[in-house]
PDBQT receptor file of N, H, CA, C and O in Angstrom, charges set to zero:
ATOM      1  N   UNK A   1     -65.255  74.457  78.784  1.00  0.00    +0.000 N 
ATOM      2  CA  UNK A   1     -65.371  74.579  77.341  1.00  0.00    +0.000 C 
ATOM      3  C   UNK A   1     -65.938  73.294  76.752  1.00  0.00    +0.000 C 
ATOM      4  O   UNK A   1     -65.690  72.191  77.239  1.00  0.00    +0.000 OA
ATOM      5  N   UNK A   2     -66.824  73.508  75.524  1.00  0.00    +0.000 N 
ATOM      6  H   UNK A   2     -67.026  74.404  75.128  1.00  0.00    +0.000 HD
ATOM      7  CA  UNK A   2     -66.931  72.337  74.876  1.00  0.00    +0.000 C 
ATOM      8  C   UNK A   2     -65.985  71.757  74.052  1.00  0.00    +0.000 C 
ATOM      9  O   UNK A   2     -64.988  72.250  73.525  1.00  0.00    +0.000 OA
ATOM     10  N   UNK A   3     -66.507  70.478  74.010  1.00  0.00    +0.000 N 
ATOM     11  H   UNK A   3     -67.318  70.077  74.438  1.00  0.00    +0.000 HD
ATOM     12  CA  UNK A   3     -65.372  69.770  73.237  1.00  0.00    +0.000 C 
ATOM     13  C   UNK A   3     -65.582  70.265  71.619  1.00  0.00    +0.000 C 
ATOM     14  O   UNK A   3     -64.581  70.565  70.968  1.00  0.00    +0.000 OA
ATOM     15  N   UNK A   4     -66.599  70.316  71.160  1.00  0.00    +0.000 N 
ATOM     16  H   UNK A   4     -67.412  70.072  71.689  1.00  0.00    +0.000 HD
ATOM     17  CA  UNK A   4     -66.867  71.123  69.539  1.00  0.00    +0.000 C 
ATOM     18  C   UNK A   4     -65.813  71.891  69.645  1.00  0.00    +0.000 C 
ATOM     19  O   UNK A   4     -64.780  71.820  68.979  1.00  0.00    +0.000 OA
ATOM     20  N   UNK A   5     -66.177  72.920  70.818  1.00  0.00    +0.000 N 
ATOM     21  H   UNK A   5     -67.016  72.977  71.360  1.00  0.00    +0.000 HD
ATOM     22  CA  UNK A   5     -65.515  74.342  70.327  1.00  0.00    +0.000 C 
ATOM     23  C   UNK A   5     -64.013  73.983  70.227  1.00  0.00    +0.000 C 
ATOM     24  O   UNK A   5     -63.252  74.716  69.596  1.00  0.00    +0.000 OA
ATOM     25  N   UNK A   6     -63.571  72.834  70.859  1.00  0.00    +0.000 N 
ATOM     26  H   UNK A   6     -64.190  72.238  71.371  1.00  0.00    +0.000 HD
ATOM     27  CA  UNK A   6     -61.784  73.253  71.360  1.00  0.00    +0.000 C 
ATOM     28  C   UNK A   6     -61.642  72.491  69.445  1.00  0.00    +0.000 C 
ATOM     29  O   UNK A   6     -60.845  72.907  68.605  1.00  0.00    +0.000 OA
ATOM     30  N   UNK A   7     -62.528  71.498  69.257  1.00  0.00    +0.000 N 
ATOM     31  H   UNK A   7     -63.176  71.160  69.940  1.00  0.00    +0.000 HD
ATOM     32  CA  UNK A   7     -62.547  71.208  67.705  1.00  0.00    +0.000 C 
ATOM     33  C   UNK A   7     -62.245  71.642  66.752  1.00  0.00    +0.000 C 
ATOM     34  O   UNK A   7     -61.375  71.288  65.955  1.00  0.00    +0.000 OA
ATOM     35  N   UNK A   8     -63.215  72.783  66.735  1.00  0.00    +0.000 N 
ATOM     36  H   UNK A   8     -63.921  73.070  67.382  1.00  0.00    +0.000 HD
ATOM     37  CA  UNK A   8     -63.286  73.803  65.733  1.00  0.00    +0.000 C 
ATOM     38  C   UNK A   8     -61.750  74.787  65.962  1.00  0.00    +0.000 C 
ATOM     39  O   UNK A   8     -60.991  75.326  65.157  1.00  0.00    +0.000 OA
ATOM     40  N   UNK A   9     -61.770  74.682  67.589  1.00  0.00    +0.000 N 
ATOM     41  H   UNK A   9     -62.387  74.245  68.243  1.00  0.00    +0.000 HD
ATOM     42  CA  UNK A   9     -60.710  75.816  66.885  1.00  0.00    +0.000 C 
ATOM     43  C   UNK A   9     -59.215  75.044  66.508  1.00  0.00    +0.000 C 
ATOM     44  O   UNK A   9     -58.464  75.350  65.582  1.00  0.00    +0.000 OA
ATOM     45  N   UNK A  10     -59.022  73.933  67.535  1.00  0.00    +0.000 N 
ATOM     46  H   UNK A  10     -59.632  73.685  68.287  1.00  0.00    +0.000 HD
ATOM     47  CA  UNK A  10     -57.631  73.131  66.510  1.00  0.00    +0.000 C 
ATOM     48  C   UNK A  10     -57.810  73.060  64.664  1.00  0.00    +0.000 C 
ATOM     49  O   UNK A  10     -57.089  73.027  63.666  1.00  0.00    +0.000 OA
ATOM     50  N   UNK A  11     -59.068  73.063  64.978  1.00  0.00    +0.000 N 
ATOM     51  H   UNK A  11     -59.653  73.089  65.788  1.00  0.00    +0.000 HD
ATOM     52  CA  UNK A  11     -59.271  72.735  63.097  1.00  0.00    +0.000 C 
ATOM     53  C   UNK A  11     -58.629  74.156  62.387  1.00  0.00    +0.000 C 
ATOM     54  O   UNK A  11     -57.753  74.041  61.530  1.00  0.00    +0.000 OA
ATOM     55  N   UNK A  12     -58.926  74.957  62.636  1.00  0.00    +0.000 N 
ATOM     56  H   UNK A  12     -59.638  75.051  63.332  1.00  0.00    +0.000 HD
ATOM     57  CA  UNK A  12     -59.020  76.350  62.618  1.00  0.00    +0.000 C 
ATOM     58  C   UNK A  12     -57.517  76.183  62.651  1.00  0.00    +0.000 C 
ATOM     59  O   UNK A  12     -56.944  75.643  61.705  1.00  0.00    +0.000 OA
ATOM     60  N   UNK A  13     -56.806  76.665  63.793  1.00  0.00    +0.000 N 
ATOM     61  H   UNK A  13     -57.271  77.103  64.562  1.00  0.00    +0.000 HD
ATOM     62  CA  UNK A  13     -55.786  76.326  64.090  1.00  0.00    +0.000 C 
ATOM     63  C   UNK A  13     -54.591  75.613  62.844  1.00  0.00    +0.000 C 
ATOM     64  O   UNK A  13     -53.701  76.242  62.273  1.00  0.00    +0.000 OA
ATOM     65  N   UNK A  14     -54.956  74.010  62.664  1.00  0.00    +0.000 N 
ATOM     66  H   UNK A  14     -55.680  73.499  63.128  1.00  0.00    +0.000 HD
ATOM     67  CA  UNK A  14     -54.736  73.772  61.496  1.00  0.00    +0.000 C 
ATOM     68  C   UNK A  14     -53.988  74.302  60.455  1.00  0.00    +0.000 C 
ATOM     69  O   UNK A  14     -52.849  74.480  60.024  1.00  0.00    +0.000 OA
ATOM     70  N   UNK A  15     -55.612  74.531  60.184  1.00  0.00    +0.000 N 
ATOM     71  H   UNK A  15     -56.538  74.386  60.535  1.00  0.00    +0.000 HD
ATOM     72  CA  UNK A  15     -55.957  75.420  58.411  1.00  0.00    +0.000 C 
ATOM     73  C   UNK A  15     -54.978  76.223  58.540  1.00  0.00    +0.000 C 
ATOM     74  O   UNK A  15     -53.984  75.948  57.868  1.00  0.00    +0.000 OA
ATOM     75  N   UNK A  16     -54.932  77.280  59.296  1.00  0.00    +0.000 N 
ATOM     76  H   UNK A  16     -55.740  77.503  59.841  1.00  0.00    +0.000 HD
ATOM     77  CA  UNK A  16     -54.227  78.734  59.410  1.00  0.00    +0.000 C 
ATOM     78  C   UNK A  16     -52.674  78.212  59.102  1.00  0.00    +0.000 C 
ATOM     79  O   UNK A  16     -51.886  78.756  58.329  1.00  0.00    +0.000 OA
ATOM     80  N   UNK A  17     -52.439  77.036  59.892  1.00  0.00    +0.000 N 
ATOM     81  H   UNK A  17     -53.080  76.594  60.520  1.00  0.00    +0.000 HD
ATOM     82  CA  UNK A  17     -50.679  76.901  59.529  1.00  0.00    +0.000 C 
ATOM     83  C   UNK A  17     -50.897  76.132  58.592  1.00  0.00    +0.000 C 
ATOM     84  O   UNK A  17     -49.786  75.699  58.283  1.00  0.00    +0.000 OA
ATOM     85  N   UNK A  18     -51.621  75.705  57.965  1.00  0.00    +0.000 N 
ATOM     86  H   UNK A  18     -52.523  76.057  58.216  1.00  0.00    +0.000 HD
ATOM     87  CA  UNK A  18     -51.263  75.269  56.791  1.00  0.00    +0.000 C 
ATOM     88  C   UNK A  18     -51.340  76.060  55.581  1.00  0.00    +0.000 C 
ATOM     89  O   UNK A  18     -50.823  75.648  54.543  1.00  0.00    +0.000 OA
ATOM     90  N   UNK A  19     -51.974  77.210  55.643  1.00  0.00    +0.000 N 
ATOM     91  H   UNK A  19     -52.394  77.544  56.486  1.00  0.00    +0.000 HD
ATOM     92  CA  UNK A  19     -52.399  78.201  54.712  1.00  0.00    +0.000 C 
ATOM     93  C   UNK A  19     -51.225  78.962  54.594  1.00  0.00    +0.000 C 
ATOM     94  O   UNK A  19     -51.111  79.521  53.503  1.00  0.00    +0.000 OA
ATOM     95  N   UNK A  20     -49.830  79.246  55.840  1.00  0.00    +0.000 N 
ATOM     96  H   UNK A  20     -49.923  78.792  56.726  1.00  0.00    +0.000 HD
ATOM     97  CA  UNK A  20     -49.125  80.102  55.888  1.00  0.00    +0.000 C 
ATOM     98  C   UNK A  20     -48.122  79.239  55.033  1.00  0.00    +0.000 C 
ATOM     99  O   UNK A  20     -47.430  79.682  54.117  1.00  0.00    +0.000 OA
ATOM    100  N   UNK A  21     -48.155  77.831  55.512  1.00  0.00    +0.000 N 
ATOM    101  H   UNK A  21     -48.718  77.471  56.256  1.00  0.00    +0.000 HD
ATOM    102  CA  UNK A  21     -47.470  76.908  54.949  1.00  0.00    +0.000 C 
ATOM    103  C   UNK A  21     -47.012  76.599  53.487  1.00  0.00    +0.000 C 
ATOM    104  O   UNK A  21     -45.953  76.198  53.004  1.00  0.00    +0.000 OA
ATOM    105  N   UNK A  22     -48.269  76.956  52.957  1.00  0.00    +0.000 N 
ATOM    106  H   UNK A  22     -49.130  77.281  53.349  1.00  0.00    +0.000 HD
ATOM    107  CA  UNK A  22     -48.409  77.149  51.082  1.00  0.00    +0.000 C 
ATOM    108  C   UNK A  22     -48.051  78.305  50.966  1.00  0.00    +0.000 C 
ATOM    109  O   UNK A  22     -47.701  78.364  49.788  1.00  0.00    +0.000 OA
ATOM    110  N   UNK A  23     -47.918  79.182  51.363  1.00  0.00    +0.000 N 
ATOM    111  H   UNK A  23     -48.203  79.134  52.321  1.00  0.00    +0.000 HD
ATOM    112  CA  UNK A  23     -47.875  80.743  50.804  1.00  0.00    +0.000 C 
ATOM    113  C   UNK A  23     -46.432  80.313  51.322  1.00  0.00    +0.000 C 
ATOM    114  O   UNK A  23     -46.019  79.439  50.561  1.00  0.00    +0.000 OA
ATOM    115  N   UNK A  24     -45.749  80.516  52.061  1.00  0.00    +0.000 N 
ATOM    116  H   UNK A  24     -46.085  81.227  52.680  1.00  0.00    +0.000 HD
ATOM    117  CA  UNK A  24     -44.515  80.389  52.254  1.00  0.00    +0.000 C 
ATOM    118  C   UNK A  24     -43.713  79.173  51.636  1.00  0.00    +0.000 C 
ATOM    119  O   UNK A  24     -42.553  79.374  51.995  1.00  0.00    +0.000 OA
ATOM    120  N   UNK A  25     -43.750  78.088  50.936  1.00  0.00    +0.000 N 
ATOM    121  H   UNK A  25     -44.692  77.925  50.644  1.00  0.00    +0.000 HD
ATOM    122  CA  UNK A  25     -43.263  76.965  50.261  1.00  0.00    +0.000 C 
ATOM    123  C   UNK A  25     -43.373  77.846  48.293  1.00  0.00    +0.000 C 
ATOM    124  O   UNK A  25     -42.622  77.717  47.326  1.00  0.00    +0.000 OA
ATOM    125  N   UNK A  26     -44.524  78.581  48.464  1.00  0.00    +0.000 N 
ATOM    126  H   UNK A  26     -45.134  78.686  49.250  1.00  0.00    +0.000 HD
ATOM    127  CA  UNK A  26     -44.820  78.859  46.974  1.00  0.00    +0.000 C 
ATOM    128  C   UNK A  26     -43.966  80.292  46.754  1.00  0.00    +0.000 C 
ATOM    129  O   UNK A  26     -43.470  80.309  45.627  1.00  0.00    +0.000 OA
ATOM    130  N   UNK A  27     -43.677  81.462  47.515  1.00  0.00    +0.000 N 
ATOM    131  H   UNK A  27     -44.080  81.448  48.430  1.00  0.00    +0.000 HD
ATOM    132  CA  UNK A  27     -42.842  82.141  47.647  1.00  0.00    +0.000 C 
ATOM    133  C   UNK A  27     -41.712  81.931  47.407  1.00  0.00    +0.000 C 
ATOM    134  O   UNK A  27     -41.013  82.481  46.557  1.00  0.00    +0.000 OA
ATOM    135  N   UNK A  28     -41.278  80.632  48.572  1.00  0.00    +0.000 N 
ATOM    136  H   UNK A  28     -41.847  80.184  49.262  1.00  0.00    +0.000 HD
ATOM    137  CA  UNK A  28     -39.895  80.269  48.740  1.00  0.00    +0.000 C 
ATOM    138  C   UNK A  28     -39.874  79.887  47.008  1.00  0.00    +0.000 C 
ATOM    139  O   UNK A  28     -39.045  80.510  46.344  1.00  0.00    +0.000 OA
ATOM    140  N   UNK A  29     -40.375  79.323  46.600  1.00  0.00    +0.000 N 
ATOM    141  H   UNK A  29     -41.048  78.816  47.139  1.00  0.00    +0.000 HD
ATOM    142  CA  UNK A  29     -40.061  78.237  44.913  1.00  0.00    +0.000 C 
ATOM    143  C   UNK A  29     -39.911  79.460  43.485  1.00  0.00    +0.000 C 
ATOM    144  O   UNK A  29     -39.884  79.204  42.281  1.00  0.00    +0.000 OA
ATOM    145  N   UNK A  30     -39.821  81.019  44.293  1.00  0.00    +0.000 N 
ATOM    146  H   UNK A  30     -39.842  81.227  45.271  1.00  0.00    +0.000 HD
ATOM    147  CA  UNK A  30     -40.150  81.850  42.856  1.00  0.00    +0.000 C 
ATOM    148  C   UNK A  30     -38.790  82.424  43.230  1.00  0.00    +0.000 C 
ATOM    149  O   UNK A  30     -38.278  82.748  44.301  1.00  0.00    +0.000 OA
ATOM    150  N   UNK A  31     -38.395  82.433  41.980  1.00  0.00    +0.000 N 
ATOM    151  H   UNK A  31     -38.811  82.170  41.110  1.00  0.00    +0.000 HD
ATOM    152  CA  UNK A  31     -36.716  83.515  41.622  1.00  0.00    +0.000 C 
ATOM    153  C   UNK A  31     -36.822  85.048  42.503  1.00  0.00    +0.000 C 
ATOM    154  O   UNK A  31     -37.635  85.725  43.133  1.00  0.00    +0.000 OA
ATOM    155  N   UNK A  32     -35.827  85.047  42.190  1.00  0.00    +0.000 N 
ATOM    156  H   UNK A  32     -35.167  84.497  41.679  1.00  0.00    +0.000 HD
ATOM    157  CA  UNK A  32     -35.351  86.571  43.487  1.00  0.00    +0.000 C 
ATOM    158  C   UNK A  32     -35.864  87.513  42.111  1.00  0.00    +0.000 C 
ATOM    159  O   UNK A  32     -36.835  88.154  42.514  1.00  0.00    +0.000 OA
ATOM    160  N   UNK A  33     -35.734  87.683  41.380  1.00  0.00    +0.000 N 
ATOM    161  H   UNK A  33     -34.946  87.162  41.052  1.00  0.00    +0.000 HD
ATOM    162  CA  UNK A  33     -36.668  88.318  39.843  1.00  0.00    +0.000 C 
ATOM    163  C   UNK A  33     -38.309  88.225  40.514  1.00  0.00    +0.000 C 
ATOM    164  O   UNK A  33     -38.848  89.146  41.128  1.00  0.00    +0.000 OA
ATOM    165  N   UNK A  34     -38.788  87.183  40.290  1.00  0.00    +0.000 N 
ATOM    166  H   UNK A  34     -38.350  86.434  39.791  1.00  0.00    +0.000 HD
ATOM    167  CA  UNK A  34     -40.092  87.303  40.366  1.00  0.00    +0.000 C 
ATOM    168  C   UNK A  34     -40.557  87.521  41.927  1.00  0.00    +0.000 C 
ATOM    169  O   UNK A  34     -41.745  87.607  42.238  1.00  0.00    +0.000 OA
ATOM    170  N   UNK A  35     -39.465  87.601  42.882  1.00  0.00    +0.000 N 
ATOM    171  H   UNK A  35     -38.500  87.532  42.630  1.00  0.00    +0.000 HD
ATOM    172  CA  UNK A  35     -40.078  88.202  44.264  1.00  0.00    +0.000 C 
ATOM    173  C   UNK A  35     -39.846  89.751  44.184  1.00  0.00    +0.000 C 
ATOM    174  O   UNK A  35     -40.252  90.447  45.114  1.00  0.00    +0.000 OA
ATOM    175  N   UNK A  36     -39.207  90.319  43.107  1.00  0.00    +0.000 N 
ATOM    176  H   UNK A  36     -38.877  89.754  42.352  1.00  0.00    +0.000 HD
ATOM    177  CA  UNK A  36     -38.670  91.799  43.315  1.00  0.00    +0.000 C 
ATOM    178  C   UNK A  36     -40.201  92.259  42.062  1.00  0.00    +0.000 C 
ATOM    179  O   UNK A  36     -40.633  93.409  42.148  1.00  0.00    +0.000 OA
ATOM    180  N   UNK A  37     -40.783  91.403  41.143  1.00  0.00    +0.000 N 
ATOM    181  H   UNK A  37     -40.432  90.469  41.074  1.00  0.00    +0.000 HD
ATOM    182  CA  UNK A  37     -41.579  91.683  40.561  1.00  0.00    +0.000 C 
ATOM    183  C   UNK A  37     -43.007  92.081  41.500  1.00  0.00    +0.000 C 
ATOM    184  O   UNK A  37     -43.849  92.946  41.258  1.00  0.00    +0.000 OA
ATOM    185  N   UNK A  38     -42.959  91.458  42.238  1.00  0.00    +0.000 N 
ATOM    186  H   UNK A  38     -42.275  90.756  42.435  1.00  0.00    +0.000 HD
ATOM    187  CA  UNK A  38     -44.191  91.454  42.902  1.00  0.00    +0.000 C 
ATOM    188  C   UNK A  38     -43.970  92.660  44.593  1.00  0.00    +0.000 C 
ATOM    189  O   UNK A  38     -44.742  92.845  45.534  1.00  0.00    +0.000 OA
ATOM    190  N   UNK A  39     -42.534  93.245  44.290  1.00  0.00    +0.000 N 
ATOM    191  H   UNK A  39     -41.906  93.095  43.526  1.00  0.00    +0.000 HD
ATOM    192  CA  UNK A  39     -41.918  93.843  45.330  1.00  0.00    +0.000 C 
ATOM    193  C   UNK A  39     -41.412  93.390  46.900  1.00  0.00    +0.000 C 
ATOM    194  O   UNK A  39     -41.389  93.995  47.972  1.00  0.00    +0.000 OA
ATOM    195  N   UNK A  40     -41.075  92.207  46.539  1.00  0.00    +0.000 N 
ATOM    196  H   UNK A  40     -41.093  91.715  45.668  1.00  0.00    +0.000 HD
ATOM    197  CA  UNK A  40     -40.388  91.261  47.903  1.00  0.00    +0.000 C 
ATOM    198  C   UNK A  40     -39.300  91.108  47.709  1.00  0.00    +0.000 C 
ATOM    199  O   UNK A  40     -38.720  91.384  46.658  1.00  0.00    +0.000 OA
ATOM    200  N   UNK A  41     -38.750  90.568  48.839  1.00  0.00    +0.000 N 
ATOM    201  H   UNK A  41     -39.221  90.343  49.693  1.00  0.00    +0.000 HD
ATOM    202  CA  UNK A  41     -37.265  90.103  49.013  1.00  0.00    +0.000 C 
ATOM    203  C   UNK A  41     -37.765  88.354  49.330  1.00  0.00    +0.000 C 
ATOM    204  O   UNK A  41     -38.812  87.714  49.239  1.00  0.00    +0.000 OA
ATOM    205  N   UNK A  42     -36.172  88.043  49.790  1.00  0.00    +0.000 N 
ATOM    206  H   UNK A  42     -35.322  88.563  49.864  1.00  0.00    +0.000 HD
ATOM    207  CA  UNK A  42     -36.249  86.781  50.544  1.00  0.00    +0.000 C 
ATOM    208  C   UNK A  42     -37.042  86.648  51.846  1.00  0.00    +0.000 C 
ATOM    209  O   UNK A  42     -37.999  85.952  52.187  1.00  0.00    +0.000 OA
ATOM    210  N   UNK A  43     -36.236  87.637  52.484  1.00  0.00    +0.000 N 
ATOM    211  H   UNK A  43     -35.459  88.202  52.207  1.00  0.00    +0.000 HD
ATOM    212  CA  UNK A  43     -36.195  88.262  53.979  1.00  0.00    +0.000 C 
ATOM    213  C   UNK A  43     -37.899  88.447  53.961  1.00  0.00    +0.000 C 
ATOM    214  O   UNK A  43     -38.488  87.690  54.733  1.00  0.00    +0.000 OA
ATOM    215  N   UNK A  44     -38.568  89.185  53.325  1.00  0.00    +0.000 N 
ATOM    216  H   UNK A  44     -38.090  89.800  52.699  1.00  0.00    +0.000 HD
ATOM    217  CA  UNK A  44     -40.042  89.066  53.233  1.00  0.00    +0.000 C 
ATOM    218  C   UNK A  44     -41.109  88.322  53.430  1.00  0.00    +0.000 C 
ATOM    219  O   UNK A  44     -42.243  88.590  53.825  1.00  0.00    +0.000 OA
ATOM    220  N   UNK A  45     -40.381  86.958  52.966  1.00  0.00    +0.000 N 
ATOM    221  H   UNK A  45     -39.459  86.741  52.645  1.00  0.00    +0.000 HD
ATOM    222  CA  UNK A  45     -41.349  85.909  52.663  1.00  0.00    +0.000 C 
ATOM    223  C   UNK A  45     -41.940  85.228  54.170  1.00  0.00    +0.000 C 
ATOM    224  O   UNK A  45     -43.025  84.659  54.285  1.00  0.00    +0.000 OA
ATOM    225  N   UNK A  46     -41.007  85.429  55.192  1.00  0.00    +0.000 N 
ATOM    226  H   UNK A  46     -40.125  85.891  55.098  1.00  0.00    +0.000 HD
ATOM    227  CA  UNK A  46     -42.117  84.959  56.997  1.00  0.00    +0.000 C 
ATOM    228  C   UNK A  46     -43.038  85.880  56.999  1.00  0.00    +0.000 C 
ATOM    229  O   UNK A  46     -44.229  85.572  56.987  1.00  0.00    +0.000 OA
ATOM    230  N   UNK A  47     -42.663  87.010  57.011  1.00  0.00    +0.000 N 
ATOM    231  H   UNK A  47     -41.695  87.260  57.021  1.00  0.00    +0.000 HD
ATOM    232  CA  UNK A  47     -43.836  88.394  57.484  1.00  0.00    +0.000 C 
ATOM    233  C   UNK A  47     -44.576  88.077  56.294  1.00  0.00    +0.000 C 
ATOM    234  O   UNK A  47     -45.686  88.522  56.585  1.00  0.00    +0.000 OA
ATOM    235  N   UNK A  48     -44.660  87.649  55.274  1.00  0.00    +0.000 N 
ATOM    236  H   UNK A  48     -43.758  87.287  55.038  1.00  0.00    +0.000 HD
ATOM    237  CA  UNK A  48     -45.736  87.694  54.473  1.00  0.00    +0.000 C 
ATOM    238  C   UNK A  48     -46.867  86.131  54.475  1.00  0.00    +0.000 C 
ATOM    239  O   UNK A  48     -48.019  85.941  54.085  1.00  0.00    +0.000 OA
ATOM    240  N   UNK A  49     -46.224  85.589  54.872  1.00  0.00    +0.000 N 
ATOM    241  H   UNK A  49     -45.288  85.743  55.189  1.00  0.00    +0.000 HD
ATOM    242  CA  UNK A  49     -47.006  83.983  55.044  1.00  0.00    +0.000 C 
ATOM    243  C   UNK A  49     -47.486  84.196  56.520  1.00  0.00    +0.000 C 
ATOM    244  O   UNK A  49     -48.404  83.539  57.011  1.00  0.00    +0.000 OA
ATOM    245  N   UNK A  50     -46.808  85.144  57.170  1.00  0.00    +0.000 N 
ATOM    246  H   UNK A  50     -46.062  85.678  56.771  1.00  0.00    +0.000 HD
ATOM    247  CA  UNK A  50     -47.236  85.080  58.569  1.00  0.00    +0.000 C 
ATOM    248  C   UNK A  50     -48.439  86.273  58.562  1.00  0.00    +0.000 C 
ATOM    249  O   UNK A  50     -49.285  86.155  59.448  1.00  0.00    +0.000 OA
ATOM    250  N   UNK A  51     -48.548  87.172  57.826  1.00  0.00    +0.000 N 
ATOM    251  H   UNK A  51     -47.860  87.269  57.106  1.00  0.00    +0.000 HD
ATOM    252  CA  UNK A  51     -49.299  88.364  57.584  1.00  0.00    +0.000 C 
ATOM    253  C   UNK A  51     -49.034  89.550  58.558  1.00  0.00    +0.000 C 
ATOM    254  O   UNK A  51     -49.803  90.187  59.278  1.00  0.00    +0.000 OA
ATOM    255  N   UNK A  52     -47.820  89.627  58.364  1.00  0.00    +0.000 N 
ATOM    256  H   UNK A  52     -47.195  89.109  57.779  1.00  0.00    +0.000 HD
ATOM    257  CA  UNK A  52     -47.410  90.678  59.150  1.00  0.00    +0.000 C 
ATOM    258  C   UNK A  52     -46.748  91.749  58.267  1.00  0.00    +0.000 C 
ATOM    259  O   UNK A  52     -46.280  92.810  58.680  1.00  0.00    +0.000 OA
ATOM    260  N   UNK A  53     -46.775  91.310  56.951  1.00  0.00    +0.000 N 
ATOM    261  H   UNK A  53     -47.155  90.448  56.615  1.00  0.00    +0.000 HD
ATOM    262  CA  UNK A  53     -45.921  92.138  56.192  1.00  0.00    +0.000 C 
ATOM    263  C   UNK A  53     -46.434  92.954  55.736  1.00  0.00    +0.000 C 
ATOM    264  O   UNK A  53     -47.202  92.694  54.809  1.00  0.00    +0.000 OA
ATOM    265  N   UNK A  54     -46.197  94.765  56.308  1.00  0.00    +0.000 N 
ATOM    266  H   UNK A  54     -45.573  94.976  57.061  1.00  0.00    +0.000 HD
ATOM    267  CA  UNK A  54     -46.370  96.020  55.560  1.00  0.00    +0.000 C 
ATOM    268  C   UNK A  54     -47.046  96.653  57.098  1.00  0.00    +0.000 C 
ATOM    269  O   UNK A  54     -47.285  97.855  57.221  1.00  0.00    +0.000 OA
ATOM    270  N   UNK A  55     -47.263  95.797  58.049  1.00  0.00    +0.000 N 
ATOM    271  H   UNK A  55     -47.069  94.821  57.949  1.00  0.00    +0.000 HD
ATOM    272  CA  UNK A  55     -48.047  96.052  59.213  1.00  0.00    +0.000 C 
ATOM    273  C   UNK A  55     -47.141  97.301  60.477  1.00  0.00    +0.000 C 
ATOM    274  O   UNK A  55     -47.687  97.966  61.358  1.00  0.00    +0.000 OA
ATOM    275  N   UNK A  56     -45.953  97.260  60.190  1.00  0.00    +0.000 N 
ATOM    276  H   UNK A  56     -45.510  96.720  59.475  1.00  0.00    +0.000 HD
ATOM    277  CA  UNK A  56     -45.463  98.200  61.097  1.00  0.00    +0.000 C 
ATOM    278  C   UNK A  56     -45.457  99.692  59.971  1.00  0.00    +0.000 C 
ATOM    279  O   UNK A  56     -45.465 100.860  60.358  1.00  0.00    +0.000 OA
ATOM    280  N   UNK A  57     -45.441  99.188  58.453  1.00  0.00    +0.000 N 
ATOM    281  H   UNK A  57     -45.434  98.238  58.139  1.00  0.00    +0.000 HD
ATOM    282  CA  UNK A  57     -45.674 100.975  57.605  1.00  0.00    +0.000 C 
ATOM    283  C   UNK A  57     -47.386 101.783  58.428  1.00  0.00    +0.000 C 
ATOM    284  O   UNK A  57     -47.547 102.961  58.746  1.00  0.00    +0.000 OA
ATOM    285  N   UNK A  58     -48.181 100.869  58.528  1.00  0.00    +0.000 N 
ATOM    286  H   UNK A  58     -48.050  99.912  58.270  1.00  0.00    +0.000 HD
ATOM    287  CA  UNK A  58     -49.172 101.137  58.710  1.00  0.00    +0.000 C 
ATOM    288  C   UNK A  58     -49.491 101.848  59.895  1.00  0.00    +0.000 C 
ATOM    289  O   UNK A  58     -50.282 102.792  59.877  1.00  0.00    +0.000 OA
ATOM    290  N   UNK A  59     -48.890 101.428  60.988  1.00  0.00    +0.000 N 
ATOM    291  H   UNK A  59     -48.248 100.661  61.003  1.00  0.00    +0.000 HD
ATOM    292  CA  UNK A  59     -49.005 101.897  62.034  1.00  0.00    +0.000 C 
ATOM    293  C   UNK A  59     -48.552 103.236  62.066  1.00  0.00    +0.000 C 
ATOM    294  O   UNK A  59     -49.081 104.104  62.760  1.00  0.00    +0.000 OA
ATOM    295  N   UNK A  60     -47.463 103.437  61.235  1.00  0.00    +0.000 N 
ATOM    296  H   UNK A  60     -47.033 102.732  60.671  1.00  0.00    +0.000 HD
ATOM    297  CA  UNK A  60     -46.685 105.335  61.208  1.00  0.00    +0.000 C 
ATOM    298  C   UNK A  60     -47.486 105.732  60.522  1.00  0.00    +0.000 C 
ATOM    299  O   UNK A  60     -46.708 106.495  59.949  1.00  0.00    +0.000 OA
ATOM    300  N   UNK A  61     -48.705 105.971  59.871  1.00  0.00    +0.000 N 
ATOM    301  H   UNK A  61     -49.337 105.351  60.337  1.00  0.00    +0.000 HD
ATOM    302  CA  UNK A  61     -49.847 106.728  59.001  1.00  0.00    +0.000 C 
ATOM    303  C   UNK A  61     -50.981 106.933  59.745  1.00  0.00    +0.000 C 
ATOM    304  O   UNK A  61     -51.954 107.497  59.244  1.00  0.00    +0.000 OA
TER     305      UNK A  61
């Protein structure tokens, strides 16, 4: 492998946990009100920073 590529993808890599990182810190910081507004729980908030959330409804359709 090249060294770019292993680059790009730690970079990559990175980004991605840091992207789950904000979505899950900014979740965590909103009232149990405004997670039921937007139709979440607590319990929600990994599968949703992780993007897994709604992914097993999908599969039964």
């Amino acid at each position: 492998m090249k060294p770019l590529f292993l680059i790009d993808r730690l970079a990559d890599s990175l980004h991605a946990w840091h992207e789950r990182h904000l979505v899950r810190d900014s979740l965590a910081g909103m009232s149990d009100r405004e997670l039921a507004d937007i139709g979440l729980t607590r319990d929600d908030i990994d599968a949703v920073a992780d993007g897994r959330f709604g992914k097993d409804a999908e599969r039964l359709h």
